[in-house]
PyMOL commands that place a pseudoatom at each C-alpha (Angstrom):
pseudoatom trace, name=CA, resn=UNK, resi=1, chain=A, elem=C, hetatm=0, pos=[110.774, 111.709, 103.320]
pseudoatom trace, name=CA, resn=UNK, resi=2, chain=A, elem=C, hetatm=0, pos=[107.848, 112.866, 104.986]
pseudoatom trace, name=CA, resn=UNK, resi=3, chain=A, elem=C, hetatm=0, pos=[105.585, 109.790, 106.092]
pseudoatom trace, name=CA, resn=UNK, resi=4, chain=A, elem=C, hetatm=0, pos=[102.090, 109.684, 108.368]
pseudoatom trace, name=CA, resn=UNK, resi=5, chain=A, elem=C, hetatm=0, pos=[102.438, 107.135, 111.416]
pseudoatom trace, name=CA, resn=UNK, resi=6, chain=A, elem=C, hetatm=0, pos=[99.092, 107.572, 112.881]
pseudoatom trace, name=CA, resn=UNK, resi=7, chain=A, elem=C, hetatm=0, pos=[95.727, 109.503, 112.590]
pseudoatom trace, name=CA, resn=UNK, resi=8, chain=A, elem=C, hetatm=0, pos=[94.073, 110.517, 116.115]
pseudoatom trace, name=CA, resn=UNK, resi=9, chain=A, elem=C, hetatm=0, pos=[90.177, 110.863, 117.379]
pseudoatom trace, name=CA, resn=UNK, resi=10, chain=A, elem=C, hetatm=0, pos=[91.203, 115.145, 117.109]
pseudoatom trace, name=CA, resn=UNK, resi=11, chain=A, elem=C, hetatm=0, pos=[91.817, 114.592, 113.290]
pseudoatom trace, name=CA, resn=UNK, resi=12, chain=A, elem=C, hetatm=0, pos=[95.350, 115.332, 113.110]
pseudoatom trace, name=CA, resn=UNK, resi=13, chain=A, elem=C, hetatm=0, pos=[98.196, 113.148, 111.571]
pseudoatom trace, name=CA, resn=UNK, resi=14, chain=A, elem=C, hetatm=0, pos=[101.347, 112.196, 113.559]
pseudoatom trace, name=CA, resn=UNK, resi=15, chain=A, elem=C, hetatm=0, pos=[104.052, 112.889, 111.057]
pseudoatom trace, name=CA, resn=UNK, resi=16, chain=A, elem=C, hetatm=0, pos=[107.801, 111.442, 110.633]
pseudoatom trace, name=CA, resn=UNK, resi=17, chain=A, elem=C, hetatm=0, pos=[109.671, 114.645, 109.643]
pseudoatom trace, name=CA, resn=UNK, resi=18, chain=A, elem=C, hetatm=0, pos=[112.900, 112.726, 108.953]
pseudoatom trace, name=CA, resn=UNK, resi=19, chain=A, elem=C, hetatm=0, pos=[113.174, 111.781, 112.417]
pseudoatom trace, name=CA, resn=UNK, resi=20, chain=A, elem=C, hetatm=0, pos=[110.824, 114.513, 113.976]
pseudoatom trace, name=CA, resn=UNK, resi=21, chain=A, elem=C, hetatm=0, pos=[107.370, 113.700, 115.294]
pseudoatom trace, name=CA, resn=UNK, resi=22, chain=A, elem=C, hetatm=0, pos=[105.009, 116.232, 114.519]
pseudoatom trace, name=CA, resn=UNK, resi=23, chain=A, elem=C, hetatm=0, pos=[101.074, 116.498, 114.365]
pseudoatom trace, name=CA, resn=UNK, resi=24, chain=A, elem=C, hetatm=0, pos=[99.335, 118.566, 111.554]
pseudoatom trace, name=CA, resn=UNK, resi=25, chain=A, elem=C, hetatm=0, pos=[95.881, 118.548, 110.608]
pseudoatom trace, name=CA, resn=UNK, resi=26, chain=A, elem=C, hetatm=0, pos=[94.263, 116.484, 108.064]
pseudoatom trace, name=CA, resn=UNK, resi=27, chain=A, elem=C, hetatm=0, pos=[93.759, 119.251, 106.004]
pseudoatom trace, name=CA, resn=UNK, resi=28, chain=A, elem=C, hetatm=0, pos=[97.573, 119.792, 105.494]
pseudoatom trace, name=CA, resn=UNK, resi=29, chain=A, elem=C, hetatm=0, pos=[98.740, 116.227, 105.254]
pseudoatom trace, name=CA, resn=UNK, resi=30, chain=A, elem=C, hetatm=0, pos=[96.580, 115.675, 102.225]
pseudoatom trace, name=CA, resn=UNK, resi=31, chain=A, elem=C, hetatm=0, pos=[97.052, 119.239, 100.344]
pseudoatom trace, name=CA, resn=UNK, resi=32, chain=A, elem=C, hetatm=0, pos=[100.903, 118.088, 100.927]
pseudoatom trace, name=CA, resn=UNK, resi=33, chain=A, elem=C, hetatm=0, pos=[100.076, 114.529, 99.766]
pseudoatom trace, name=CA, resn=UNK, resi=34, chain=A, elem=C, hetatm=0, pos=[101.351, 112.628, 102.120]
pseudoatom trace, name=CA, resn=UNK, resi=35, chain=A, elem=C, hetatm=0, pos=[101.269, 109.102, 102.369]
pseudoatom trace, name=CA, resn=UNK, resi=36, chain=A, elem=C, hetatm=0, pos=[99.686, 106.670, 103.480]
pseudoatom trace, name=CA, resn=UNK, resi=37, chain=A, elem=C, hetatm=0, pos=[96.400, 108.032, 102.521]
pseudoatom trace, name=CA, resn=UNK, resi=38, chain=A, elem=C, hetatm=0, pos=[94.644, 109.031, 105.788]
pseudoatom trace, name=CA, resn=UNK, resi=39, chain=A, elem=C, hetatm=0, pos=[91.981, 106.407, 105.914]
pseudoatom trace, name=CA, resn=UNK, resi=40, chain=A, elem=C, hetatm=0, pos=[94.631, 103.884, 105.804]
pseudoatom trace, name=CA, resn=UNK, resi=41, chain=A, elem=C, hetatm=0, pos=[96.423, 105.213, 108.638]
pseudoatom trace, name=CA, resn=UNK, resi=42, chain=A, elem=C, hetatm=0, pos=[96.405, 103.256, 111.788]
pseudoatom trace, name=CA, resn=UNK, resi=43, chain=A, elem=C, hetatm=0, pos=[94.824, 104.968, 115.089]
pseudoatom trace, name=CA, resn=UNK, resi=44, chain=A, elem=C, hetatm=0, pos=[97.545, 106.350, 117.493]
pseudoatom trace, name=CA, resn=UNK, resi=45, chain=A, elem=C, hetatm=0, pos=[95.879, 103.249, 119.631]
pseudoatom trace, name=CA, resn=UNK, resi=46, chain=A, elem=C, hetatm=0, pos=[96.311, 100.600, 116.759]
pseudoatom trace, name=CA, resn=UNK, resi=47, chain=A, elem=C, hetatm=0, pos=[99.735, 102.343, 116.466]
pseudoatom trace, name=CA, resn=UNK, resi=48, chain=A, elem=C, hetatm=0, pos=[101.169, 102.533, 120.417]
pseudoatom trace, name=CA, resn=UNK, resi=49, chain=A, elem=C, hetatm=0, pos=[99.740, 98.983, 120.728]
pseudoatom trace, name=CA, resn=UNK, resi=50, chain=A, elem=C, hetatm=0, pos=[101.774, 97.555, 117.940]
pseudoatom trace, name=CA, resn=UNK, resi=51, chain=A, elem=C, hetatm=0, pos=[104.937, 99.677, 119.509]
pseudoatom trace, name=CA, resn=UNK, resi=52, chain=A, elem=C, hetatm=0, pos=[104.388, 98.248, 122.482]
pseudoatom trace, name=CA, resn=UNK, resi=53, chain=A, elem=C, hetatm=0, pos=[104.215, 94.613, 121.398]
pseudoatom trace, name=CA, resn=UNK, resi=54, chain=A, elem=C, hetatm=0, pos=[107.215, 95.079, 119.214]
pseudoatom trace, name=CA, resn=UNK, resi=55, chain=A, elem=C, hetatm=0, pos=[109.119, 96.399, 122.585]
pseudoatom trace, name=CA, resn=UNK, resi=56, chain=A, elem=C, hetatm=0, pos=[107.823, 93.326, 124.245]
pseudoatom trace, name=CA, resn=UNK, resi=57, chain=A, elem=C, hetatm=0, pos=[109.122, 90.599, 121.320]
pseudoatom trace, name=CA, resn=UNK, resi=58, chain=A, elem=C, hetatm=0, pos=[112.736, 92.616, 121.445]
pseudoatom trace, name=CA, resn=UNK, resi=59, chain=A, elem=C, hetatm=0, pos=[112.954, 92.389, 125.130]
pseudoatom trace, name=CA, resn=UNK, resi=60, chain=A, elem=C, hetatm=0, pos=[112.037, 89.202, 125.190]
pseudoatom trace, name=CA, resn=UNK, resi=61, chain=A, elem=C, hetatm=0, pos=[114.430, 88.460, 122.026]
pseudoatom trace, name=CA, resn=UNK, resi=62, chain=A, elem=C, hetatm=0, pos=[117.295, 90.338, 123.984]
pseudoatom trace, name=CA, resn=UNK, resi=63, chain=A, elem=C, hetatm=0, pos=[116.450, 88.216, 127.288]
pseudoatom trace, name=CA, resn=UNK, resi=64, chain=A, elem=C, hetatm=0, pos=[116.464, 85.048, 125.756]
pseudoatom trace, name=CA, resn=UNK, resi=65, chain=A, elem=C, hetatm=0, pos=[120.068, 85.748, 124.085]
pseudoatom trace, name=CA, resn=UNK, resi=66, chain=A, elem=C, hetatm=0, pos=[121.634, 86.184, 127.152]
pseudoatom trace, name=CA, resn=UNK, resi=67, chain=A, elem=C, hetatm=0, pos=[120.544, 83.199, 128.554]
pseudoatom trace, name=CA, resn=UNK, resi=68, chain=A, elem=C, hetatm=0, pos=[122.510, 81.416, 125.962]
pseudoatom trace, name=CA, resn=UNK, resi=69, chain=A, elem=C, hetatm=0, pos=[125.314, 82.785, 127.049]
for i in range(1, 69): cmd.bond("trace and resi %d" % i, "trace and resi %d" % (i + 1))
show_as sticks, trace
zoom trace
């Protein structure tokens, strides 16, 4: 299934072609019907930030397992 992950300042959508990132314009990701809708979409900042944080909690998840050990 096709889903948006982010919307950038240019207009386009970064899609998730069943694994495959892929930018297409606006334009297209609504004729196909895509969802989320686009206004709900997060920024590609909104988006990389919460990436990054979620790398951050899983390192930090990962480092504090191996201290138990």
């Amino acid at each position: 299934m096709t889903v948006g992950l982010y919307r950038t300042i240019e207009g386009l959508v970064q899609v998730d072609y069943d694994g495959n990132d892929i930018p297409i314009p606006r334009a297209k990701y609504e004729e196909n019907g895509y969802r989320p809708d686009f206004d709900a979409l997060l920024t590609e900042a909104e988006y990389r930030s919460l990436i990054e944080e979620s790398r951050k909690r899983e390192a930090e998840q990962a480092e504090g397992s191996s201290d138990k050990k």
